[in-house]
NUGUVEX-7306 format. One record per residue: x, y, z of N, C-alpha, C in turn; residue number from 1; chain. Coordinates in steps of 0.2 Angstrom, whole numbers, plus 5000, padded with zeros to 4 digits. Each point is the difference from the previous one (the first is absolute). Last residue first. Example, Ala and Ser with C-alpha at 12.3 -4.5 7.8 and 13.67 -1.06 7.14 Angstrom:
<pts>
nu|nv|nw|cau|cav|caw|cu|cv|cw|n|chain
5064|4989|5035|5004|5006|5001|4996|5005|5003|2|A;
5002|4972|5000|4996|5006|5000|5004|5006|5000|1|A;
</pts>
This chain:
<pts>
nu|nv|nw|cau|cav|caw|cu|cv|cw|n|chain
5029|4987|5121|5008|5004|4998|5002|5004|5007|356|A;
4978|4990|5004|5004|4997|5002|5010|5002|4995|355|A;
4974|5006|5000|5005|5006|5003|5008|4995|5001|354|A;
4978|4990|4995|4999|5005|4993|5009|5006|5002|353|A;
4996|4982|5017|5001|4996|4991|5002|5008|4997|352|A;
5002|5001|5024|5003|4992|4997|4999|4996|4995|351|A;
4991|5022|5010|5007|4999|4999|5004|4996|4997|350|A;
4974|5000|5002|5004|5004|4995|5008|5002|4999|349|A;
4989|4985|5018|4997|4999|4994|5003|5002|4996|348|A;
5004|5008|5021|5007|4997|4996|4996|4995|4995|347|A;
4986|5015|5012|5002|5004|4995|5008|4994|4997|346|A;
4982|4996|5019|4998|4999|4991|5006|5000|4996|345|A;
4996|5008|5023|4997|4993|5002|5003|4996|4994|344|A;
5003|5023|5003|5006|4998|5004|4998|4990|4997|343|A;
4985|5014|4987|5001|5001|5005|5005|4997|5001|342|A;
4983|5008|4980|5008|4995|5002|5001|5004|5005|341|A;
4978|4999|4986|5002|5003|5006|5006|4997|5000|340|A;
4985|4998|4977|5001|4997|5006|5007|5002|5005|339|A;
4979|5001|4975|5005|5003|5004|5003|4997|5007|338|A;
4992|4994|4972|4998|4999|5007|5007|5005|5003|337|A;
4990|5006|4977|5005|4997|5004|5000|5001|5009|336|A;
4980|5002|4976|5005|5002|5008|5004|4996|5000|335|A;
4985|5009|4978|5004|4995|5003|5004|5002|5006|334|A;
4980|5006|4981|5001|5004|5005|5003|4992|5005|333|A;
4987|4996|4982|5004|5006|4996|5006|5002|5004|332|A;
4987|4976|4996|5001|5005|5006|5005|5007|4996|331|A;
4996|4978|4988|4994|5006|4999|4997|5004|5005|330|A;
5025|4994|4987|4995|4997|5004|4994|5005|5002|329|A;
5014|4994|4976|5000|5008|5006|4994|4994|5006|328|A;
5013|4993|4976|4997|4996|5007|4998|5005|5005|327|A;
5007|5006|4978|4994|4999|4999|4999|4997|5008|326|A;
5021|5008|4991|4999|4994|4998|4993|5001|5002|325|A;
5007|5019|5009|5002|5000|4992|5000|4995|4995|324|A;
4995|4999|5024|4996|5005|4996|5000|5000|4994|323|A;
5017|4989|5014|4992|4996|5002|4994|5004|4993|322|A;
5021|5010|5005|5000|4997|4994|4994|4995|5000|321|A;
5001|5017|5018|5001|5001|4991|5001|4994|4997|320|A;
5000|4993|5021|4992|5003|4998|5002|5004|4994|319|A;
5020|4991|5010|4995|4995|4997|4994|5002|4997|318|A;
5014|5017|5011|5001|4998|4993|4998|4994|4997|317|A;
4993|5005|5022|5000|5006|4996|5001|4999|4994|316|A;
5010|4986|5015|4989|5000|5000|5000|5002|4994|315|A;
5022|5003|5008|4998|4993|4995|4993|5000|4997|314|A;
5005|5016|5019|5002|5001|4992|4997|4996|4994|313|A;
4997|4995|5023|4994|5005|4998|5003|5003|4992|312|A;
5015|4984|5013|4991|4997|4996|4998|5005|4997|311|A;
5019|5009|5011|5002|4997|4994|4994|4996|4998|310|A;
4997|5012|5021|5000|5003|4993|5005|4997|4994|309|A;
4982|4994|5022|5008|4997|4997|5001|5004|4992|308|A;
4993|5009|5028|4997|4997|4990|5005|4999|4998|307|A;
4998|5004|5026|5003|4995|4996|4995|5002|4994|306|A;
5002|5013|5022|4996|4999|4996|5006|4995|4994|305|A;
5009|5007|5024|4998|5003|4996|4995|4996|4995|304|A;
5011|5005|5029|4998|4994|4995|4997|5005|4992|303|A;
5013|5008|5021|4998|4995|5002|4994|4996|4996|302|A;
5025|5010|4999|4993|5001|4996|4996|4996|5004|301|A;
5019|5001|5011|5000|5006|4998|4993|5001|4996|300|A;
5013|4979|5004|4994|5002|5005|4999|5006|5001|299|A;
5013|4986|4985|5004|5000|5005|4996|5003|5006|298|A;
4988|4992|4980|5005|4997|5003|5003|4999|5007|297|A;
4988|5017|4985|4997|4995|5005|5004|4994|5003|296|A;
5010|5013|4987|4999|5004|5004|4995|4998|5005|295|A;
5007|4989|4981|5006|5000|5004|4998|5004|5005|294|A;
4986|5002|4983|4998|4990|5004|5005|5001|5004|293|A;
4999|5021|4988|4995|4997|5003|5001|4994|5004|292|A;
5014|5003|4985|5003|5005|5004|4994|4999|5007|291|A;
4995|4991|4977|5004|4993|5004|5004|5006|5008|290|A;
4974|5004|4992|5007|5000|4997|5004|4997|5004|289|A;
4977|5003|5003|5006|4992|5000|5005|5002|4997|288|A;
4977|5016|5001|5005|4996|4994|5004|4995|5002|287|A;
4988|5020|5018|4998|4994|4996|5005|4998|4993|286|A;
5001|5009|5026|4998|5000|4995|4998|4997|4996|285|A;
5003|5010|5030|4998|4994|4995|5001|5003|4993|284|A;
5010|5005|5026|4999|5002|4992|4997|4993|4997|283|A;
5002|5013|5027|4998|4995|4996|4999|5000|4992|282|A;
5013|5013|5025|4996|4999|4995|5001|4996|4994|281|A;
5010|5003|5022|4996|5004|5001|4995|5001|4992|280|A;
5023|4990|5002|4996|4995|5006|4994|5003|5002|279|A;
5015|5011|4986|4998|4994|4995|4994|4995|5004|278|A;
5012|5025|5001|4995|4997|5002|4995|4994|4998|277|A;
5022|5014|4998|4999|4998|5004|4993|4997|5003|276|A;
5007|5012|4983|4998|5005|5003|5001|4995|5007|275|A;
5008|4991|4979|5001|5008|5002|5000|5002|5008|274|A;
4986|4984|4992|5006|4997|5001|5004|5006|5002|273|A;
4982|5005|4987|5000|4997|5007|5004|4998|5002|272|A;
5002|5004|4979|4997|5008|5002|5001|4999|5011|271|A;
5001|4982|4983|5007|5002|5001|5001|5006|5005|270|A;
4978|4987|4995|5004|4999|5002|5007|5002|5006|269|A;
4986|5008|4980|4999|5002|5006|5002|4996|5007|268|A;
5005|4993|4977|5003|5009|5001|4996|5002|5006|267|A;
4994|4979|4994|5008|5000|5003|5003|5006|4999|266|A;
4978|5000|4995|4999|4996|5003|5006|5000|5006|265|A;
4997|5005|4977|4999|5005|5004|4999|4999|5005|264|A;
5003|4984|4985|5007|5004|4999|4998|5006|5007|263|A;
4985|4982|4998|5005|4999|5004|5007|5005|4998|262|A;
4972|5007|4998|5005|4995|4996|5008|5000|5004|261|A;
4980|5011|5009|4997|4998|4992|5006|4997|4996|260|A;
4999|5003|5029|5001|5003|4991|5000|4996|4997|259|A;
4997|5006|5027|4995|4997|4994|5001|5003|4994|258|A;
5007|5001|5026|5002|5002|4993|4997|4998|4996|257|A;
4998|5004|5028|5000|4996|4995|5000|5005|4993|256|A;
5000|5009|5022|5001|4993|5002|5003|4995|4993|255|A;
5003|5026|5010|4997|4997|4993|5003|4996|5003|254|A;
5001|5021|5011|4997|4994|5004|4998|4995|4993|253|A;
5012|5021|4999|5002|4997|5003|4999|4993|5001|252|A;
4996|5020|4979|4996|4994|5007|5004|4996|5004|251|A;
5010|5017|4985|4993|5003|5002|4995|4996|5004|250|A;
5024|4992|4993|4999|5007|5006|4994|5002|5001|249|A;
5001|4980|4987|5005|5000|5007|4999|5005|5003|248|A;
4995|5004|4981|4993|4995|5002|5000|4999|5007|247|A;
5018|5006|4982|4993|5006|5002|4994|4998|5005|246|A;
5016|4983|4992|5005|5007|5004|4996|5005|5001|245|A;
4992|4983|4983|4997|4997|5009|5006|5007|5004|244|A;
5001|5006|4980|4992|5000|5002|5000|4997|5004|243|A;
5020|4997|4989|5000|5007|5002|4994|5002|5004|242|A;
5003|4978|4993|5005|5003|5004|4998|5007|5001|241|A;
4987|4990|4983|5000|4998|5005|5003|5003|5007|240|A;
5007|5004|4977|4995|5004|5004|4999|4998|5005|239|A;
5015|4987|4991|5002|5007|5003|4997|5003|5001|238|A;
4991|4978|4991|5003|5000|5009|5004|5005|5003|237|A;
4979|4999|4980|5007|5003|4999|5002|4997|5009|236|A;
4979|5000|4987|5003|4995|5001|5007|4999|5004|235|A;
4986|5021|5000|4999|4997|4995|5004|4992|4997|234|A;
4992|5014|5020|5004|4999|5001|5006|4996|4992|233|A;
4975|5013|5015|5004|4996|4992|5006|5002|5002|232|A;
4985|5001|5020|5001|5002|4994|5004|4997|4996|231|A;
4983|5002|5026|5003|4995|4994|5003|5006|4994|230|A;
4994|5000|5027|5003|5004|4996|5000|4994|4994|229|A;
4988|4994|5023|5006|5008|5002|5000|5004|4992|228|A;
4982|4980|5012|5006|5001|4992|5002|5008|5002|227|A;
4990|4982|5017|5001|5008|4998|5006|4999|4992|226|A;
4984|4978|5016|5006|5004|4997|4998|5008|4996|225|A;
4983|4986|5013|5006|5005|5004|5006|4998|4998|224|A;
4981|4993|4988|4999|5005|5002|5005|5003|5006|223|A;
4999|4982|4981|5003|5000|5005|5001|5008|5003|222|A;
4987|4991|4979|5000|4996|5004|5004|4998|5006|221|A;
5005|5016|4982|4990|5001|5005|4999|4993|5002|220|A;
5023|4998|4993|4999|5008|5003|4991|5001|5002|219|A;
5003|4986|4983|5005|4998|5006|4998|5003|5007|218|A;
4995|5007|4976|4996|4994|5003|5003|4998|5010|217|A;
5016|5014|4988|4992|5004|5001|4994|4996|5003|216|A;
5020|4991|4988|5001|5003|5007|4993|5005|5004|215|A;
4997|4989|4979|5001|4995|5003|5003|5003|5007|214|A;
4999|5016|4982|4991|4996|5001|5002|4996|5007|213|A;
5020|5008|4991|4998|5005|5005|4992|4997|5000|212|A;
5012|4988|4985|5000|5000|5006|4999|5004|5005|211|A;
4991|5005|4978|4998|4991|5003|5005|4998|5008|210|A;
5004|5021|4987|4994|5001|5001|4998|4994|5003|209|A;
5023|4999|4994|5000|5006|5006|4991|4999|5002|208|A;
5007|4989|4981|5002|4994|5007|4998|5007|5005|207|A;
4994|5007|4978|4996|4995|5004|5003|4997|5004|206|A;
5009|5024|4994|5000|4992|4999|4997|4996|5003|205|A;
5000|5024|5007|4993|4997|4992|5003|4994|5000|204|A;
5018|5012|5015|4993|5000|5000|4994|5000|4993|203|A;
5024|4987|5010|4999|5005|4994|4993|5001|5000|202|A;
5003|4986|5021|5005|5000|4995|4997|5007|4995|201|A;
5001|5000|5028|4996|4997|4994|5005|5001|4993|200|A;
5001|4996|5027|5005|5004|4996|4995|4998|4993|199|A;
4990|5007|5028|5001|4993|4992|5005|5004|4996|198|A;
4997|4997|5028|4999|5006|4995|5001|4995|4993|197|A;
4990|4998|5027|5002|4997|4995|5002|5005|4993|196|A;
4995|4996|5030|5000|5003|4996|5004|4999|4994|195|A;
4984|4987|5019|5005|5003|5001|5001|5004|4992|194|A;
4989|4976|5008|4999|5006|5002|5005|5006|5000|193|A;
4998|4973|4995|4996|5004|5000|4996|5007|5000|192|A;
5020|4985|5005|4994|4999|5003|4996|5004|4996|191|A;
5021|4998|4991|5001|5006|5004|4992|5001|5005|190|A;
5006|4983|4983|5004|5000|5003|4999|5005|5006|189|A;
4984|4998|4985|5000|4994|5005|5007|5000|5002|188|A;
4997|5016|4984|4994|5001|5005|5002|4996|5006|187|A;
5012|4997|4981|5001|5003|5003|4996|5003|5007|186|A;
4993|4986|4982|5007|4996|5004|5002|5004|5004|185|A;
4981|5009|4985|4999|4995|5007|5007|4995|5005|184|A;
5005|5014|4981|4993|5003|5004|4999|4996|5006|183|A;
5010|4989|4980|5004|5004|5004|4997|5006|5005|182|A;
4984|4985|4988|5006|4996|5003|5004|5005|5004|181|A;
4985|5014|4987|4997|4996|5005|5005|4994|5006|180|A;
5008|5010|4978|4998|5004|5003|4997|4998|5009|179|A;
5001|4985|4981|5006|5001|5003|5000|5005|5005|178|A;
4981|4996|4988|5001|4996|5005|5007|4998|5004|177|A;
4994|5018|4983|4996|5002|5006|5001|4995|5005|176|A;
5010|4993|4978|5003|5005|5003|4997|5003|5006|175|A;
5005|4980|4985|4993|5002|5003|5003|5004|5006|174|A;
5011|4997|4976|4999|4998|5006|4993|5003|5005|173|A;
5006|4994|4970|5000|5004|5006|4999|5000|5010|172|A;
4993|4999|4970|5004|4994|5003|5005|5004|5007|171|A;
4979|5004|4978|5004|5004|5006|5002|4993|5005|170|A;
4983|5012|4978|5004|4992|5002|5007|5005|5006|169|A;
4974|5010|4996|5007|5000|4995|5006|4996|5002|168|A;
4972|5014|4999|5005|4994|5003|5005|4999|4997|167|A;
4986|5023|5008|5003|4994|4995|5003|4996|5002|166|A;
4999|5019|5013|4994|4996|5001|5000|4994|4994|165|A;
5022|5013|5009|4994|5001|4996|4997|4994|5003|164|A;
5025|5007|5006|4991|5000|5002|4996|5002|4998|163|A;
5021|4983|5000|4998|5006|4996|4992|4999|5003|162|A;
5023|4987|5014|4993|4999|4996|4999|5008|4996|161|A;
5023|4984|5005|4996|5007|5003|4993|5002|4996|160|A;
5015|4979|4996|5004|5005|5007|4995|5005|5001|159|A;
4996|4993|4979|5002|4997|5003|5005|5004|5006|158|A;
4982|5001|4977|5001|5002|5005|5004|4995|5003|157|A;
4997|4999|4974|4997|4997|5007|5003|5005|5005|156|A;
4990|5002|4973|5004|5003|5006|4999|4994|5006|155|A;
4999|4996|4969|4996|4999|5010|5006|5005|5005|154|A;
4995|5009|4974|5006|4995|5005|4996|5000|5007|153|A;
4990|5014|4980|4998|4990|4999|5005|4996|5002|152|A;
4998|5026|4999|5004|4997|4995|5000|4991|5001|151|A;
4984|5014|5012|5001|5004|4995|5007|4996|4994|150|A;
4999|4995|5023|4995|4996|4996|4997|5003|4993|149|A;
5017|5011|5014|5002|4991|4997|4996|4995|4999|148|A;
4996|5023|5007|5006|5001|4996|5003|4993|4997|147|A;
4985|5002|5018|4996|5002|4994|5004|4999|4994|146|A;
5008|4998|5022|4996|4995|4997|4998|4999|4995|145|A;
5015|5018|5008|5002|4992|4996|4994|4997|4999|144|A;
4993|5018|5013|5000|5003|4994|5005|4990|4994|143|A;
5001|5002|5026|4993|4996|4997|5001|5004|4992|142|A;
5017|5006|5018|5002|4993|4997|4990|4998|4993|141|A;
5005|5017|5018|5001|5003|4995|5001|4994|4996|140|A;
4993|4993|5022|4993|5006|4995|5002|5001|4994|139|A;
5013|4987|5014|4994|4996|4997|4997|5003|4997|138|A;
5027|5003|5002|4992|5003|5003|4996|4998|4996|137|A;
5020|4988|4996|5002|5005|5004|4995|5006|5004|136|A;
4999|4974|4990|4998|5008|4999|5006|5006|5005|135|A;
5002|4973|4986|5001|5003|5007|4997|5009|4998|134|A;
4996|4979|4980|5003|5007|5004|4996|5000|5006|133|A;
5005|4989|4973|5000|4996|5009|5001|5009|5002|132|A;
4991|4993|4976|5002|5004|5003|5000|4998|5009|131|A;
5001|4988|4972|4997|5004|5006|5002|5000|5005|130|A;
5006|4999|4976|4995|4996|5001|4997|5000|5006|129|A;
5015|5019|4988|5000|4995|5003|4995|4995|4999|128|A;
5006|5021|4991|4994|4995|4995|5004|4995|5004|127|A;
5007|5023|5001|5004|4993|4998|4998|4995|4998|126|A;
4988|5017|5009|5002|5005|4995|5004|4994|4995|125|A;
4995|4998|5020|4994|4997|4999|5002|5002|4993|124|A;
5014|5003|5017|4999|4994|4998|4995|4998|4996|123|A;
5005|5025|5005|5004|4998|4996|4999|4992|4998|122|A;
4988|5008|5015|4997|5002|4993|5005|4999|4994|121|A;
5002|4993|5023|4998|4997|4997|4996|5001|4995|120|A;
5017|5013|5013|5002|4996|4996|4995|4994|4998|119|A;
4992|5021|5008|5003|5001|4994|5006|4993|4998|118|A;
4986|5002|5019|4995|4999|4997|5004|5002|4991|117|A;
5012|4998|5019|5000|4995|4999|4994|5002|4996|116|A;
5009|5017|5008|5007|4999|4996|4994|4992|4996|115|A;
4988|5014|5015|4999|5003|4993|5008|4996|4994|114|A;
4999|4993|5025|4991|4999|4998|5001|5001|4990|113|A;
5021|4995|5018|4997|5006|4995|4995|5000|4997|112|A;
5015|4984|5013|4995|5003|5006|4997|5007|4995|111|A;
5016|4984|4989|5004|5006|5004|4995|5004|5006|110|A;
4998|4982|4982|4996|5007|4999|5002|5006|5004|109|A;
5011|4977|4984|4998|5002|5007|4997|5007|5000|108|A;
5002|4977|4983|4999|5007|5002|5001|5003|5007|107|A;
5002|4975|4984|4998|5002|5006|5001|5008|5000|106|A;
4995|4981|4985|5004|5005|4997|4997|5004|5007|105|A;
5000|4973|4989|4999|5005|5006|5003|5008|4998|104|A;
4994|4973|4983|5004|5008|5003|4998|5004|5003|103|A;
4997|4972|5002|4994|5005|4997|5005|5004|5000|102|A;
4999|4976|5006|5004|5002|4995|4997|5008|4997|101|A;
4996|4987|5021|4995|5000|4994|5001|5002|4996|100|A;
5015|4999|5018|4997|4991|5000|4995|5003|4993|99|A;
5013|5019|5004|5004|4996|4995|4996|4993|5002|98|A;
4989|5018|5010|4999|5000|4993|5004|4994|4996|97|A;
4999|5000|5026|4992|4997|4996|5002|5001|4992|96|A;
5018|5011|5013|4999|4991|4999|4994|4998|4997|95|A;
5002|5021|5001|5003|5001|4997|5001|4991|5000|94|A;
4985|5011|5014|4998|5000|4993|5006|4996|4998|93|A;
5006|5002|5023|4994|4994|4997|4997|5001|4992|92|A;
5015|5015|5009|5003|4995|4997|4995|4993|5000|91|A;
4993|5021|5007|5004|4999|4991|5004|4994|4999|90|A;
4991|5006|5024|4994|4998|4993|5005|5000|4993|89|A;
5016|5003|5017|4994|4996|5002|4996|4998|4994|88|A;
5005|5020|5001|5007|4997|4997|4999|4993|5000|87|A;
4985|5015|5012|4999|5000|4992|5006|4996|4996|86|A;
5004|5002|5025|4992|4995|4998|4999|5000|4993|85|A;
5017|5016|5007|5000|4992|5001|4996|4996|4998|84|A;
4999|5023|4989|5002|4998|5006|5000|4992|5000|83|A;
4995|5018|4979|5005|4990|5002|5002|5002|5008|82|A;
4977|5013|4987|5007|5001|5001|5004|4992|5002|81|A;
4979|5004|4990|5000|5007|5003|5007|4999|5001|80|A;
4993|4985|4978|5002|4999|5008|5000|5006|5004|79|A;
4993|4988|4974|5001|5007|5004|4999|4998|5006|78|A;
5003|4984|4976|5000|5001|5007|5002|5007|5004|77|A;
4994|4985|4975|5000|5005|5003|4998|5001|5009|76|A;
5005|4980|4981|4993|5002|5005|5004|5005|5004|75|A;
5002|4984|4975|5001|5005|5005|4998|5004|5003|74|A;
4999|4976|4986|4997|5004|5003|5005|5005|5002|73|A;
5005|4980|4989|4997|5004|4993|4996|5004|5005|72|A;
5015|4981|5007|5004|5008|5000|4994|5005|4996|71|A;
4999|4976|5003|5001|5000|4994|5004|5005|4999|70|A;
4988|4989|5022|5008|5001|4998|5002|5002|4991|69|A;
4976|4987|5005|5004|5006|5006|5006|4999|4997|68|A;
4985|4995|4980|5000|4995|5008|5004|5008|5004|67|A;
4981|5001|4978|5009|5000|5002|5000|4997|5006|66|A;
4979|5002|4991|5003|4995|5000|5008|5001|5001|65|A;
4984|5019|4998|4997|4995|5005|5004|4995|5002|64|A;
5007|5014|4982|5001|5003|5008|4999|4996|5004|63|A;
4995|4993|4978|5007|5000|5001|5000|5001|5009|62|A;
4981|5005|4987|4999|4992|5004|5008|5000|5001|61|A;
4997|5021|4995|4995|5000|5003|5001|4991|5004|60|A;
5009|5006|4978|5003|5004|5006|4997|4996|5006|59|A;
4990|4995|4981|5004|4996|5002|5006|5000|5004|58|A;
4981|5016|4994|4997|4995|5002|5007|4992|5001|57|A;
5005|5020|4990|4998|5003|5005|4997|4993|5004|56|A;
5006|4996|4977|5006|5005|5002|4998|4999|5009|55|A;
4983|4999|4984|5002|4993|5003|5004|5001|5004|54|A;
4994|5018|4993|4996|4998|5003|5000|4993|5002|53|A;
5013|5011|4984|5000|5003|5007|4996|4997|5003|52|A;
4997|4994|4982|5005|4999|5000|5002|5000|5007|51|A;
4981|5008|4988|4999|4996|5001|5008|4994|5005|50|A;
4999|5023|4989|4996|4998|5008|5000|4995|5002|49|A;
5011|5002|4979|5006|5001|5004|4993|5003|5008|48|A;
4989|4992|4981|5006|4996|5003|5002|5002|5003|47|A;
4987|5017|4991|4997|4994|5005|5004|4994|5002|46|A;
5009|5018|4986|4997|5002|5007|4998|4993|5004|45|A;
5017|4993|4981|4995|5003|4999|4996|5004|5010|44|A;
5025|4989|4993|4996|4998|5000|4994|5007|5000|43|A;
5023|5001|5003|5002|4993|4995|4990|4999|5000|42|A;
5010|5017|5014|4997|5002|4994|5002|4995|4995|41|A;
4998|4995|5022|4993|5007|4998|5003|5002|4994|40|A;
5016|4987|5010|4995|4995|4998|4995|5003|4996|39|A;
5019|5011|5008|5001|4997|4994|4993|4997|4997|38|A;
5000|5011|5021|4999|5004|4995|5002|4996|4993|37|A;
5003|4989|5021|4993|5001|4999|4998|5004|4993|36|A;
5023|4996|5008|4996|4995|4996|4993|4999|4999|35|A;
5014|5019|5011|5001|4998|4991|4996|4993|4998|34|A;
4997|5005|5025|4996|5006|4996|5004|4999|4991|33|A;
4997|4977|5018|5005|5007|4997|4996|5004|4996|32|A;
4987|4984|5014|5003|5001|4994|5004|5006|5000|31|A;
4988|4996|5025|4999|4999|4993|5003|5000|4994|30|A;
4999|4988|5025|5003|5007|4996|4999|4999|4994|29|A;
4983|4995|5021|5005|4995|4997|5003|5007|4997|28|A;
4989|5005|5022|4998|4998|4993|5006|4998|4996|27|A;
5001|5015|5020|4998|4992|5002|4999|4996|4993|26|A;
5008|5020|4997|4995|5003|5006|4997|4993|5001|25|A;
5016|5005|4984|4995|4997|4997|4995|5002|5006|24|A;
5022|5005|4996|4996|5007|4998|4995|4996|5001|23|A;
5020|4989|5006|4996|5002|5007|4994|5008|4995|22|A;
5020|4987|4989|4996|4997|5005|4993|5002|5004|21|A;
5012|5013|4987|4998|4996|4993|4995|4995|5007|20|A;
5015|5015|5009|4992|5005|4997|4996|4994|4996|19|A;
5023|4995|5006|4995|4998|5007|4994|5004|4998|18|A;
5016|4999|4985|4998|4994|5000|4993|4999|5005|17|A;
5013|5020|4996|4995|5001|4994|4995|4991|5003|16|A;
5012|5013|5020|5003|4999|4992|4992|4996|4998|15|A;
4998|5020|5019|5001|4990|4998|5004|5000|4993|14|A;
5001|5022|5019|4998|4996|4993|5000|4996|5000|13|A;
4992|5020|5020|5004|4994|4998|5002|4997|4990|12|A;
4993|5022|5024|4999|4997|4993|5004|4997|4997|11|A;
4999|5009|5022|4993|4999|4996|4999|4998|4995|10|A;
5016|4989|5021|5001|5005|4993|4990|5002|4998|9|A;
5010|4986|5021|4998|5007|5001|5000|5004|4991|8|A;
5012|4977|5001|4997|5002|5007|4998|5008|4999|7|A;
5000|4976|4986|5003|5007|4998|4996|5005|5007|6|A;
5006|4974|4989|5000|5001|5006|5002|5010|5001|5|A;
4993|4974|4986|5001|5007|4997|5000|5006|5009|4|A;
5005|4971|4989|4996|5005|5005|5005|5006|5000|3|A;
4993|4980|4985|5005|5004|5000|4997|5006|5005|2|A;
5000|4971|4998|4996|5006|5000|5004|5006|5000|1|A;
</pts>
């Protein structure tokens, strides 16, 4: 497979061969543009319809019939950015593509709403086959839908839901239930009672909307926790830092840390630690990154949300080409189970997926 790996560009080129591949938008490839022309004029109007028309209809039973691995798909991929976890999912695409013999052509969007709606105008503009994409905003991200049905490539959604009321294939974790998980791990550390601040992810991204749902949920059902202070932290563990050090001085009295992913998680951590108050406050996150599970480990984290983001990829890029072969399953809307890793759990993932 020839994997195409172009990080942050707007705008890209395929050689001639991969446009030849991948202009059919899932459908067989048609006759050379000289050979078609020779034909139309060795023969009369009606023939050469007549022609085409076979032409088309024996595309068509080709496409059905070809087997997996032929290389004859390429599936455009936009990513908000390559943190751990994303690094994670790409490479579950990029193995799912070479077991399905398909071309990746991954993008990154740098966390730039307006960068990533222009590198899938660029992919669309290539006559991909279809389009894998991480949102970087669920709001600014919906115009693609259109933009991709408008030119006859399935969109799938992945990592981060798009909000509209439409439906639309989406392979993805169950993000309010994560939210909820690490919510409640903490609660029950600290009894139940006392005072709690959240670091939220990039505000509009569906993990940030879906797990603030699940800490919320939480939270009205434990009337004597005090939410002191939540804000974005926007994945980043050096925001983090700087914002749990704000937090330290304007609240003395913070029992527990609730963040929306383990990078910001161990940035506020490190903020504590600092301050010497490691024995005085409780962090939960979510992702298993491998920095994550060592921190649960050593007993710093006291526990984060496990999705397995190499499946969720894999998912992902099965369901295009599930698509693009005709086999689409007749759930549109795909979860990836979610699950707590505790002190109890966590050398499950040391000991294989973390095991290098």
């Amino acid at each position: 497979m020839k994997r195409k790996l172009l990080a942050g560009l707007l705008a890209m080129s395929m050689t001639v061969a991969m446009l030849t591949g991948c202009a059919s938008g899932g459908g067989g490839s048609a006759a050379p543009a000289e050979d078609a022309a020779a034909e139309a004029e060795s023969t009369d109007t009606a023939e050469a319809t007549d022609t085409e028309a076979a032409e088309d209809a024996s595309a068509e039973d080709t496409a059905a019939e070809a087997p997996a691995g032929d290389g004859k798909y390429t599936i455009g991929v936009s990513i908000y950015y390559y943190s751990e976890f994303i690094t994670l999912m790409c490479e579950g695409i990029e193995e799912k593509a070479d077991e399905l013999g398909v071309d990746v052509v991954i993008l990154d969007a740098n966390n730039d709403s307006a960068n990533q709606i222009t590198q899938l105008e660029n992919l669309i503009a290539q006559k991909v086959d279809a389009l894998l994409v991480a949102a970087v905003d669920s709001d600014a991200i919906v115009p693609a839908l259109d933009m991709a049905e408008e030119a006859g490539i399935p969109l799938v959604g992945v990592n981060m839901t798009i909000n509209t009321d439409e439906e639309y294939w989406y392979v993805g974790p169950d993000d309010v239930l994560a939210g909820e998980l690490e919510a409640q791990a903490a609660i029950d550390k600290i009894g139940g009672k006392g005072n709690v601040v959240i670091l939220e992810g990039p505000i509009g991204q569906s993990a940030q909307l879906d797990r603030m749902e699940g800490n919320q949920n939480v939270l009205a059902e434990n009337p004597d926790i005090t939410l002191l202070a939540n804000q974005t932290a926007n994945w980043s563990r050096d925001e983090a830092v700087s914002i749990m050090e704000n937090w330290l001085q304007a609240y003395p009295d913070i029992n527990a840390v609730i963040a929306h992913n383990d990078e910001m998680a161990l940035g506020a951590i490190q903020a504590i630690e600092a301050a010497g108050k490691m024995d005085e406050i409780t962090v939960t996150g979510v992702d298993a990154i491998k920095d994550g599970c060592n921190a649960v480990k050593e007993g710093t984290l006291l526990g984060t949300v496990y999705q397995d983001a190499k499946l969720e990829g894999g998912n992902g890029l099965q369901l295009c080409y599930d698509i693009l072969t005709g086999n689409e399953p007749a759930q549109k809307f795909n979860l990836i189970d979610m699950t707590l890793i505790t002190q109890e759990n966590v050398d499950d993932l040391l000991t294989t997926l973390y095991a290098d």
